[in-house]
C-alpha positions in Angstrom: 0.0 0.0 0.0 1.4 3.2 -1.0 0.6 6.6 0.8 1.4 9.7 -0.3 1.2 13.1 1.8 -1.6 15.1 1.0 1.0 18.1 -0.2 2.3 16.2 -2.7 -0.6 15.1 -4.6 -0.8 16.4 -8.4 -3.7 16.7 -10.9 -4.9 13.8 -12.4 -3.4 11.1 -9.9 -5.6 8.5 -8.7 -6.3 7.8 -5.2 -8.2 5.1 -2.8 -10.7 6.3 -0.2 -12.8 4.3 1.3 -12.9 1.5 -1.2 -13.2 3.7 -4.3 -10.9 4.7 -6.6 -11.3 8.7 -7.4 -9.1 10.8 -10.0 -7.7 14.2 -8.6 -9.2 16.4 -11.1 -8.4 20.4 -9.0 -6.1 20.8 -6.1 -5.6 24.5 -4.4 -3.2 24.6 -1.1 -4.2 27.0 1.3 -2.7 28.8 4.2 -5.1 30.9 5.8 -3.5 33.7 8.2 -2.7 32.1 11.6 -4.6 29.1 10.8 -2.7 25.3 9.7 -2.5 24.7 6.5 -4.3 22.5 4.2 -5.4 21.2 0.8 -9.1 21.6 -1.0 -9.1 18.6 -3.5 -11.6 17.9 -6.0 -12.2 14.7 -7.1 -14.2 12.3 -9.7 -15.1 8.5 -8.8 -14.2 6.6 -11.8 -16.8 4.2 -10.6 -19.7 5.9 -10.6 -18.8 9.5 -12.2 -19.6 11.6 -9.2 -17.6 14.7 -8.2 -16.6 14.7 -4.2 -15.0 17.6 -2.6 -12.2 16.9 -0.1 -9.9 19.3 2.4 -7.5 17.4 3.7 -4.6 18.6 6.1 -1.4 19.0 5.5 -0.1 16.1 7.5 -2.9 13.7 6.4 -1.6 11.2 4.1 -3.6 9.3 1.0 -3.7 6.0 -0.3 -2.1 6.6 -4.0 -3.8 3.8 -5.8 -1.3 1.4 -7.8 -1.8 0.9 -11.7 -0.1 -1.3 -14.2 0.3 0.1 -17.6 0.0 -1.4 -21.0 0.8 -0.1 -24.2 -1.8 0.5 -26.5 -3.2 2.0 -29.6 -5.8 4.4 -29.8 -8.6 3.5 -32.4 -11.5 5.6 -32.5 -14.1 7.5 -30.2 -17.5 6.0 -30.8 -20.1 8.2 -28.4 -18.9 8.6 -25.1 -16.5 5.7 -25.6 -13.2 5.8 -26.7 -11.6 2.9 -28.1 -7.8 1.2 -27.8 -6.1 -1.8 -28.7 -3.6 -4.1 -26.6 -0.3 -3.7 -29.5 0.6 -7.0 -28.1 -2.4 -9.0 -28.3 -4.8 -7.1 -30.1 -7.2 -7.2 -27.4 -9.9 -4.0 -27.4 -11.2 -2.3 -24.5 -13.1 1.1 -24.2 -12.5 4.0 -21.7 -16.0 6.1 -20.7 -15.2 10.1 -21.4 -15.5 11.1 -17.8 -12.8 9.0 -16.9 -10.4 10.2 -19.8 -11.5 13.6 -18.7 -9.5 16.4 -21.0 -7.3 13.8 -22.2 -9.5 13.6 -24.8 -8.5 17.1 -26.5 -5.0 15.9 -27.1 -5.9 11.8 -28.7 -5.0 11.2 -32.4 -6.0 8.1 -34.1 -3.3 5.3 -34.3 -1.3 7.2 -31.8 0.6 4.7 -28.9 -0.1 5.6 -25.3 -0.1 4.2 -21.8 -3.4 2.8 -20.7 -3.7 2.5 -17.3 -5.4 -0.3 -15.5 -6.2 -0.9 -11.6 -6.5 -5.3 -11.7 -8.5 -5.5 -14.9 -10.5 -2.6 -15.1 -8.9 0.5 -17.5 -9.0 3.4 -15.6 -7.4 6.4 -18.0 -4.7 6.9 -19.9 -0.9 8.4 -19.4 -0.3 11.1 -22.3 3.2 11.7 -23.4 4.6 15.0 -22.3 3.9 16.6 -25.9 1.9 16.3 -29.0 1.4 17.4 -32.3 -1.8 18.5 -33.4 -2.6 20.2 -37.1 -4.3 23.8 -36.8 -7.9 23.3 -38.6 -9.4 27.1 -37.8 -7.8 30.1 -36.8 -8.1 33.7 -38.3 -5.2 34.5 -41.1 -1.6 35.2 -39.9 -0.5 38.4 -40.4 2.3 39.6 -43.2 5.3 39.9 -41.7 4.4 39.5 -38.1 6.8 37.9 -35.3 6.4 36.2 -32.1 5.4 39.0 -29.8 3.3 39.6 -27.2 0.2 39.2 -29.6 -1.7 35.8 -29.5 -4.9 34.6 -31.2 -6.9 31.4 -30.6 -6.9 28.1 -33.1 -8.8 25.0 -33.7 -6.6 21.8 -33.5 -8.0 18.8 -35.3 -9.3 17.0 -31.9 -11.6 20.4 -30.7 -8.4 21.6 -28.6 -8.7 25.7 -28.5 -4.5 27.1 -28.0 -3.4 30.5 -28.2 -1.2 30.8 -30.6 1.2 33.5 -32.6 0.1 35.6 -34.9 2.2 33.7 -37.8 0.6 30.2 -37.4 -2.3 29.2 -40.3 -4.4 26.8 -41.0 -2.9 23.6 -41.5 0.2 23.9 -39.5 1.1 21.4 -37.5 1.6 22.6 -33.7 3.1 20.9 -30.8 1.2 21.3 -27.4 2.2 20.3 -24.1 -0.4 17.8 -22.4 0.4 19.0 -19.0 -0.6 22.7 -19.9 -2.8 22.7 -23.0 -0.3 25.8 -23.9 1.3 25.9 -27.8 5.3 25.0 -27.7 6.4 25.5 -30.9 5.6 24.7 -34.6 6.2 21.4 -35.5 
C-alpha cells in the first residue's frame, strides 16, 4: 500500500478512499493567516462519475492507488466511448469520457499511449509530455508579423482551443504540451 502526503498530490493522480478509486481532477493549497494549512481537493469516482470535494490537512496522508500500464493504440471514439487496442495482443477495451477527462482534447487516431489499469479494469490513460496537433481554424496570420506579445486562438484537429502566434495558419502542425494545454512551438 502506498501513501502519499496530501501536499504532494498532483492533478490527475488517482487515489483510494474508502474503497473507491477517485481521480484528482483540482487541487488548491491554502494557508489561511494564523490558521494550519491544508489542501481543497476535487475529485471524480471513476466508478460511478460523481464529483466529491475533499480538504485534507497538511499532514494527512492518502492511499495513491497502484496501476499497471499497458501499451496500447488508440482506435476511435464512438459516443462517449473511446476505443484502444492491446499492441501486443490485439485485445480492445473502451475507456468512458468522464474518466479520460481532457485527455481527450490531445488523442489522435493510431497514436501509442499508456493505458492505465487498476487489476482488470482500465481506468485512464498516461499522455506523453507533448503532442502534435494540425491547426484546422484560426483567423489568417499576419504579413510579416513575429512572435510577440500578440496571441490569437486556433482549432486543433481533436476540438483543442490554443493561443497561438500571430504567424501560425491553417494547417500547420503545432506541438502542445499535455500537461498545460499551452502551444510549444511549430512542428
Amino acid at each position: 500500500m502506498a501513501t502519499i502526503q496530501a501536499t504532494r498530490l498532483k492533478k490527475g493522480m488517482l487515489v483510494k478512499m474508502d474503497q473507491d478509486l477517485f481521480r484528482v481532477l483540482e487541487l488548491q493549497h491554502v494557508t489561511p493567516g494564523n490558521l494550519r494549512g491544508f489542501v481543497r481537493v476535487k475529485l471524480r469516482n471513476i466508478r460511478s462519475g460523481t464529483l466529491a470535494d475533499q480538504k485534507l490537512r497538511s499532514e494527512d496522508s492518502v492511499e495513491r492507488a497502484t496501476l499497471d500500464e499497458r501499451e496500447m493504440q488508440y482506435l476511435y471514439q464512438d459516443g462517449e466511448d473511446y476505443y484502444f487496442m492491446d499492441t501486443s495482443s490485439y485485445e480492445q477495451i473502451h475507456i468512458n469520457s468522464e474518466a479520460l477527462g481532457e485527455s481527450v482534447n490531445y488523442l489522435k487516431p493510431e497514436m501509442t499511449i499508456n493505458v492505465e489499469f487498476y487489476g482488470t479494469e482500465p481506468v485512464g490513460i498516461e499522455l506523453p509530455q507533448t503532442v502534435d496537433l494540425k491547426v484546422v481554424d484560426t483567423v489568417p496570420g499576419i504579413k510579416g508579423a513575429t512572435a510577440s506579445n500578440q496571441i490569437k486562438p486556433a482549432t486543433t484537429e481533436t476540438g483543442l482551443v490554443v493561443s497561438v502566434p500571430p504567424f501560425i495558419n491553417n494547417g500547420d502542425m503545432i506541438r502542445v504540451s499535455t500537461e498545460t494545454g499551452e502551444y510549444l512551438a511549430r512542428a
